[in-house]
C-alpha positions as CSV (number, residue, x, y, z in Angstrom):
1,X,6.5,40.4,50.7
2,X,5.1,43.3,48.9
3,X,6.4,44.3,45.0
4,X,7.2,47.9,45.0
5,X,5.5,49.5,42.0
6,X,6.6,53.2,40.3
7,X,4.2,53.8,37.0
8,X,4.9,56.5,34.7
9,X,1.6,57.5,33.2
10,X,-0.7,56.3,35.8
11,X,-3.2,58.7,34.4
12,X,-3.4,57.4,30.7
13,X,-4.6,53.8,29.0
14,X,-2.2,52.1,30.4
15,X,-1.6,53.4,34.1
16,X,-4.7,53.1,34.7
17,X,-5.5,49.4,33.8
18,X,-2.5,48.8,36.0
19,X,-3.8,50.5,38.9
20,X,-7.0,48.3,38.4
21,X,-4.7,45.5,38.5
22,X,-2.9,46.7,42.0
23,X,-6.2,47.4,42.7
24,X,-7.7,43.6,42.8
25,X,-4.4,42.4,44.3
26,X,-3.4,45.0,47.1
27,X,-1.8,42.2,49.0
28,X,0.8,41.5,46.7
29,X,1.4,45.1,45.0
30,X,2.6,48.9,46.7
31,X,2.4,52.0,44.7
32,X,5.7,53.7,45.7
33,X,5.8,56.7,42.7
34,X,3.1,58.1,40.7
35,X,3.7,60.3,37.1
36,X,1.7,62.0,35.0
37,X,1.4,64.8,32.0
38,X,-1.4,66.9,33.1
39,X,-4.1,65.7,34.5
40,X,-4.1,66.8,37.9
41,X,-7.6,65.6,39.2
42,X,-7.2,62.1,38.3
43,X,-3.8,62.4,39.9
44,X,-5.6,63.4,43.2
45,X,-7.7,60.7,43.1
46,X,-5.0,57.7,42.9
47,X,-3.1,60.0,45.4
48,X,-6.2,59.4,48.0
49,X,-6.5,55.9,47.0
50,X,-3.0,54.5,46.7
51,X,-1.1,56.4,48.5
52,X,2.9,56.9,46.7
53,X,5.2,58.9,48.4
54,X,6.4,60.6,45.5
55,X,3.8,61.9,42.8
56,X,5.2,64.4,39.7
57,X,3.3,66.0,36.9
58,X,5.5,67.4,33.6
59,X,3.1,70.7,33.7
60,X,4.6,72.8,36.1
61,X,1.6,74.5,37.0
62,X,-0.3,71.2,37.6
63,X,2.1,70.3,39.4
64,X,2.1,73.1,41.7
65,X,-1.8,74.0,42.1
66,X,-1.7,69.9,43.2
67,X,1.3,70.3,45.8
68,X,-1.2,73.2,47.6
69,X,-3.5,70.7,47.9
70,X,-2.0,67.4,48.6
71,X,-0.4,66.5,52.0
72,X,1.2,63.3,52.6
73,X,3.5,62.3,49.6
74,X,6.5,64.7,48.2
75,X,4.9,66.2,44.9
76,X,7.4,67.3,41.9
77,X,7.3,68.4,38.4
78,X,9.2,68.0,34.5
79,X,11.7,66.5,33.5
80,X,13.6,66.1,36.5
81,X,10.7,65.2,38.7
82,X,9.9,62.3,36.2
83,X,13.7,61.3,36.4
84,X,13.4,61.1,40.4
85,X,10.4,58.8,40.0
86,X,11.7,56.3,37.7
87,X,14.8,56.4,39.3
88,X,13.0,55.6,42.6
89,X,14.5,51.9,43.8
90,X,11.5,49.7,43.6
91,X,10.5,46.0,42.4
92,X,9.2,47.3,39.2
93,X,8.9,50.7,37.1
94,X,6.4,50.7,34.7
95,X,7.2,52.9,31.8
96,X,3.6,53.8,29.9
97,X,3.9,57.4,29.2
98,X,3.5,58.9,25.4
99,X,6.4,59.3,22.9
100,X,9.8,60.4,22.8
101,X,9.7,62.1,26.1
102,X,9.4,58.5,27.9
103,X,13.1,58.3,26.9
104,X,15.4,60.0,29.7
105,X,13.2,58.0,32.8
106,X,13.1,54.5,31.0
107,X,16.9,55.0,31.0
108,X,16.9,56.3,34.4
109,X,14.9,53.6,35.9
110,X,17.2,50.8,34.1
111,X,20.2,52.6,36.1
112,X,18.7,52.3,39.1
113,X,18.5,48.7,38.6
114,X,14.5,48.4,38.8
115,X,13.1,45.9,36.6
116,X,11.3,48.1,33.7
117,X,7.8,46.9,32.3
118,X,7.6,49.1,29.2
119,X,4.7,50.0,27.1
120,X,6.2,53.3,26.0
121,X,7.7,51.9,22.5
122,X,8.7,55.0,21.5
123,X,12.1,55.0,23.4
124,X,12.8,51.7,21.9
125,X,12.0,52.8,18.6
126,X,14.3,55.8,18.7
127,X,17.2,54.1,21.2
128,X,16.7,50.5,20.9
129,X,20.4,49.6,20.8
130,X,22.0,52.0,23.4
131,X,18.6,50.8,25.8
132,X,18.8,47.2,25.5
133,X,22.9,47.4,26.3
134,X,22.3,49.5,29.0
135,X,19.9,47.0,30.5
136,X,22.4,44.3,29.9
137,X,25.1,46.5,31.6
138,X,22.8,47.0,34.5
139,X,21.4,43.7,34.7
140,X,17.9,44.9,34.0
141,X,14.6,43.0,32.3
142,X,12.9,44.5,30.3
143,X,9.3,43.0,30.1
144,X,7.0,44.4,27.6
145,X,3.6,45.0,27.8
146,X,2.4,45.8,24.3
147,X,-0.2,42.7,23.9
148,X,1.6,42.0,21.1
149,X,5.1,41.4,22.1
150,X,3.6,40.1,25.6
151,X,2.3,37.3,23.2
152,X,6.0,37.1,21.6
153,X,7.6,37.0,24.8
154,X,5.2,34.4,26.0
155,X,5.2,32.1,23.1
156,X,9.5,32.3,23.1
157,X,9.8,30.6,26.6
158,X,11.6,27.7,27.0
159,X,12.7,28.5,23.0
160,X,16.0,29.1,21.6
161,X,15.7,32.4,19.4
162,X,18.5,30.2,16.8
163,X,14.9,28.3,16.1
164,X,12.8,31.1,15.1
165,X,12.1,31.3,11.9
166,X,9.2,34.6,12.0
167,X,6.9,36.4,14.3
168,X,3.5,37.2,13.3
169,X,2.5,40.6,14.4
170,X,-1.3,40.7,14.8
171,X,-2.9,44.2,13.8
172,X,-6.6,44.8,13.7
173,X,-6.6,46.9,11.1
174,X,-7.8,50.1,13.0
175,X,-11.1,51.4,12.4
176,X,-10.6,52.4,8.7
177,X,-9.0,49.6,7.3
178,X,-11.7,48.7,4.8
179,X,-12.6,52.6,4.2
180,X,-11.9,53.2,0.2
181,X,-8.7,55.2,-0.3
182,X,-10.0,57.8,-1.9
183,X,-12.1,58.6,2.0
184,X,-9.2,58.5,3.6
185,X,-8.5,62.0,3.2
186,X,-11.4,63.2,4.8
187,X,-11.1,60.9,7.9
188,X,-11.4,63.6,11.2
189,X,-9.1,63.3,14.6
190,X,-12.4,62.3,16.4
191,X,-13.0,59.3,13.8
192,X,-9.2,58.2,14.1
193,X,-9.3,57.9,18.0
194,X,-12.4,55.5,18.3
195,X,-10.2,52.2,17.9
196,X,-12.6,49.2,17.3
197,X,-11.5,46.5,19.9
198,X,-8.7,48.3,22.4
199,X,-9.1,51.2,24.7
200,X,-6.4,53.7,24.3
201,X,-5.1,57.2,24.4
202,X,-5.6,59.3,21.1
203,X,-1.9,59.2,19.9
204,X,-1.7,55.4,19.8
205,X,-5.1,55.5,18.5
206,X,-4.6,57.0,15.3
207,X,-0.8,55.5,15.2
208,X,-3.0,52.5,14.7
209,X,-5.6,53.7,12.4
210,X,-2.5,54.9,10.2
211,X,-0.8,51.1,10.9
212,X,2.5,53.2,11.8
213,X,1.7,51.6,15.5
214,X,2.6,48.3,14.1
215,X,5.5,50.0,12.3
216,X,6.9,50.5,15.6
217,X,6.1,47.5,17.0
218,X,8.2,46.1,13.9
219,X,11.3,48.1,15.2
220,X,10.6,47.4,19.2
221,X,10.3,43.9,18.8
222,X,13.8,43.9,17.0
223,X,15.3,44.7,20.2
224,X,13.4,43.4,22.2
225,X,13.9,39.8,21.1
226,X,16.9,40.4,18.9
227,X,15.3,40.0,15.6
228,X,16.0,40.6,12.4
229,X,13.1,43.1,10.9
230,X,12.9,40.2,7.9
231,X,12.1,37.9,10.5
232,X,8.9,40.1,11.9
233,X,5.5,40.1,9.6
234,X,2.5,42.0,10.0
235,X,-0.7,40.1,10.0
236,X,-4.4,41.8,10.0
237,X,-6.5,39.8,12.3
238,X,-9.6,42.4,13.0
239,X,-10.9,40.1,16.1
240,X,-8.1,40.6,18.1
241,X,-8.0,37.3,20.1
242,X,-4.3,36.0,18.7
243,X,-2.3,39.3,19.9
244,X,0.8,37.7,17.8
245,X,2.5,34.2,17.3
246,X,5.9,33.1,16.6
247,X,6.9,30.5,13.6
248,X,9.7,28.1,14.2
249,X,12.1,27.0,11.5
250,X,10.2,23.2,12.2
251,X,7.0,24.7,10.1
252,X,5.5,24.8,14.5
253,X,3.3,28.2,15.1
254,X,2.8,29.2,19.0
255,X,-0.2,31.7,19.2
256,X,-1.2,33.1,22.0
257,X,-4.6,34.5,22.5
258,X,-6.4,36.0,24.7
259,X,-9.6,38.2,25.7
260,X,-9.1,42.4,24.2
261,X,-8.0,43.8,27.6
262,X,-4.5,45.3,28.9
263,X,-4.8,44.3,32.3
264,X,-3.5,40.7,31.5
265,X,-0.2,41.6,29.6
266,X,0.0,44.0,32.4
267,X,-0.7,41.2,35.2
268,X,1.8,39.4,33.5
269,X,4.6,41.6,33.5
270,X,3.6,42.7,37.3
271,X,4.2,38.9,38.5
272,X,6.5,37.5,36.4
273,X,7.7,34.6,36.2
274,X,4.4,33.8,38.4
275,X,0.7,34.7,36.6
276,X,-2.1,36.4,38.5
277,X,-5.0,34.7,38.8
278,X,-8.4,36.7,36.7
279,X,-11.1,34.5,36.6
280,X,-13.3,37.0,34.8
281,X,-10.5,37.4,31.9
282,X,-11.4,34.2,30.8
283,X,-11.5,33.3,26.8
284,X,-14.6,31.3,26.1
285,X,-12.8,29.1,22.8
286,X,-16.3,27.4,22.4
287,X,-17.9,31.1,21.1
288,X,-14.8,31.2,18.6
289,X,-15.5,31.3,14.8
290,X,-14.4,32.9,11.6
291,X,-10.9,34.4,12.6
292,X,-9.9,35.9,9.3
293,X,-6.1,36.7,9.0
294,X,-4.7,38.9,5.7
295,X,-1.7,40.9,4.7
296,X,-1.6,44.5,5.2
297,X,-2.5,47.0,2.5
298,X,0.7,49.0,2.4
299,X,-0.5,51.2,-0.3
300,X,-3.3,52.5,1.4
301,X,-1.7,52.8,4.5
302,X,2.0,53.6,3.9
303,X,3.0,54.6,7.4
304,X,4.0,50.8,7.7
305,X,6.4,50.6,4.8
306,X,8.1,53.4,6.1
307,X,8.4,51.9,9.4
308,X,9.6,49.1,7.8
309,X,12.0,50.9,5.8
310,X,13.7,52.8,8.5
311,X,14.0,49.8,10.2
312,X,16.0,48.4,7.9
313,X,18.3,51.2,7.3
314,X,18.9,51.5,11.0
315,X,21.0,54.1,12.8
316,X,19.2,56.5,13.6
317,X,16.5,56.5,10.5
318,X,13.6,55.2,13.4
319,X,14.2,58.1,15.5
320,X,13.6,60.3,12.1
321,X,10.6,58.2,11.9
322,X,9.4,58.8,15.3
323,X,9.9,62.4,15.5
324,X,8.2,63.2,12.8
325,X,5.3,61.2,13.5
326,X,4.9,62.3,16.6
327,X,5.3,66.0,15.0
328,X,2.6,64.7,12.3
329,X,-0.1,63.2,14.8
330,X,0.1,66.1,17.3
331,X,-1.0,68.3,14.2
332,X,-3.3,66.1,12.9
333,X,-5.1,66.3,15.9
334,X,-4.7,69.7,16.1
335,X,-7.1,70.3,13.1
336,X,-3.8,71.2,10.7
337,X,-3.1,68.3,9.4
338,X,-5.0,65.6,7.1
339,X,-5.1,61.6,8.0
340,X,-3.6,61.0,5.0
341,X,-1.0,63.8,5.5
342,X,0.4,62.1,8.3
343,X,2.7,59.4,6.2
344,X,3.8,62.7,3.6
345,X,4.8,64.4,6.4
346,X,7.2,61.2,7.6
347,X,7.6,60.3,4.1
348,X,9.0,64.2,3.6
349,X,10.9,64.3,6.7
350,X,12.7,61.1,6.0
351,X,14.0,62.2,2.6
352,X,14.7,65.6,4.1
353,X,17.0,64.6,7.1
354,X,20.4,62.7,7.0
355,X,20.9,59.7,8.9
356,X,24.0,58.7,11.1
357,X,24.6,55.0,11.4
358,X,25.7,56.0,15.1
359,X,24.0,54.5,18.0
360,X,25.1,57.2,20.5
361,X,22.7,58.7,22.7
362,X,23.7,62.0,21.9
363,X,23.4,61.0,17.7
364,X,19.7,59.9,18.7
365,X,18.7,62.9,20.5
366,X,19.9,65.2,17.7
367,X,18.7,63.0,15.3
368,X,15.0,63.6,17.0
369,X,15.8,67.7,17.2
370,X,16.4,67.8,13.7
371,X,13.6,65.6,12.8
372,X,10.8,67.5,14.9
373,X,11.9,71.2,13.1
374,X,11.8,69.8,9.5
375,X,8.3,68.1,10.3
376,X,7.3,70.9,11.2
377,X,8.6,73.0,8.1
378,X,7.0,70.4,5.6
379,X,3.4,70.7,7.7
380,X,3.9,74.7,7.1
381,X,4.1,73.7,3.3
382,X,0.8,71.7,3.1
383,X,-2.9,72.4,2.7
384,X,-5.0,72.4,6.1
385,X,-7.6,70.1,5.8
């Protein structure tokens, strides 16, 4: 029988690698609901090859210069149109689009009752608490398919979370992790999106390059697993074969590793509990030598105490975070901002806004208004580089 597949973001990273995936196994996967941002053209193509019935683009007028030339499948737009395609009852709703705004449609797809894989961390990061309970209200999974906390969730099977002692978060390092401090400043948005080892879009690219992507992961793996954020350390490990490994309170480490490409966390999540076979994914261990593993420079890269910090204040201090890093790394790209201007700009906005130790939805959102205005105000304060 056929798994019924909705992706959110089939034209970034992520939808894309998991199109490749339904791609090489058409007899076990249907696409059902495609969403995207923007990009109209690539839209058209997956449209011709995979056929949804229901297709939405945010940008209205995207949305609507493809409707006048698409037959065959209903096409909508914004926010509500996403909401109709996660909300779409299918096997499995894959959640990969960017930031905050991946928030409402995770939540709607968990409602409906589909199975979410989620590589949108964002939502997680801002609404971890009120997400994960309304999973368990719903009788949801939420699978992950961050390589990272893929690795966590594969290493914790057949584990009780009582015997966990830490989890190793792997992180390359980004592309400027050796760079001298004092270059930092003068790193460009074209620099910051060239990641050394993973393909991906340009917002998680320089989230990485600043660490603050492992920040998050800090915060998502808390709910995710139900950790503690002392529990969760950050390791640099530039080869990016071990994606993470978990350390049991019997002095036991479980790594899992792993060739550099999305498309087997993604497999993974797809098939689950059953694993799909990719011959050509294969890890030659024979070719492996001189994994190096350090701790991360924090000083040079402060994005990840911060993270770390608003994870451990909790309420709604990670959705501060995330709003004004998201505020921070749109500018940044933009030309207005400076690399190292992204952490001042969190830094500013987190000693700027009050936090509520409420987990209401409604205490998030606001929480994120608030945060996006006063990011803004402190990037209007600061140099252009």
């Amino acid at each position: 029988m056929l798994k019924h597949v909705s992706i959110l973001g089939s034209t970034g990273s992520i939808g894309r690698s998991t199109l490749d995936v339904i791609r090489k196994n058409r007899g076990i996967f249907k696409v059902d609901a495609l969403a995207a941002r923007s990009n109209a053209e690539l839209l058209r193509e997956q449209i011709k090859e995979f056929h949804p019935e229901l297709v939405v683009l945010s940008n209205e007028d995207a949305a609507r210069s493809l409707r006048e030339c698409t037959t065959g499948c209903t096409v909508l737009s914004g926010v509500e149109g996403l909401n109709e395609a996660a909300s779409r009852p299918v096997d499995i709703a894959v959640c990969a689009l960017v930031g905050a705004v991946g928030l409402h449609p995770l939540l709607s797809a968990i409602r409906a009752g589909n199975r979410v894989a989620i590589a949108n961390k964002e939502p997680l990061v801002m609404a971890g608490k009120y997400v994960m309970e309304e999973a368990a209200r719903h009788g949801v999974d939420v699978l992950p398919i961050d390589s990272e906390h893929s690795a966590i969730f594969q290493c914790l099977q057949g584990n009780m979370l009582s015997d966990v002692r830490y989890v190793h978060l792997t992180a390359s390092g980004g592309p400027f992790y050796r760079t001298p401090p004092e270059l930092l400043s003068d790193i460009t948005p074209g620099q910051a999106t060239c990641h050394p080892t993973w393909d991906m879009g340009a917002k998680i690219s320089v989230d990485s390059a600043t660490l603050m992507n492992k920040g998050l992961e800090i915060i998502e793996a808390m709910w995710l697993f139900g950790l503690r954020s002392d529990q969760i350390q950050v390791v640099i490990h530039p080869q990016s074969i071990i994606h993470s490994m978990v350390e049991f309170v019997d002095g036991s480490i479980l790594a899992q590793l792993g060739v550099t490409d999305m498309r087997i966390p993604i497999a993974l999540a797809l098939s689950y509990p059953e694993r799909l076979p990719a011959p050509e994914m294969r890890l030659d261990v024979t070719t492996l030598s001189g994994l190096s593993f350090s701790p991360p420079d924090c000083t040079a890269f402060p994005c990840l105490a911060l993270a770390r910090a608003a994870a451990e204040t909790g309420g709604t201090a990670p959705a501060i975070l995330n709003a004004s890093n998201e505020v921070a790394v749109d500018r940044f790209c933009a030309g207005r901002l400076s690399f190292t201007g992204i952490a001042e700009v969190v830094a500013r906005t987190l000693e700027r806004c009050a936090c509520s130790m409420e987990y209401k939805l409604d205490a998030v959102l606001n929480a994120d208004r608030v945060a996006r205005e006063c990011a803004l105000s402190v990037v209007e304060t600061m140099k252009e580089p």
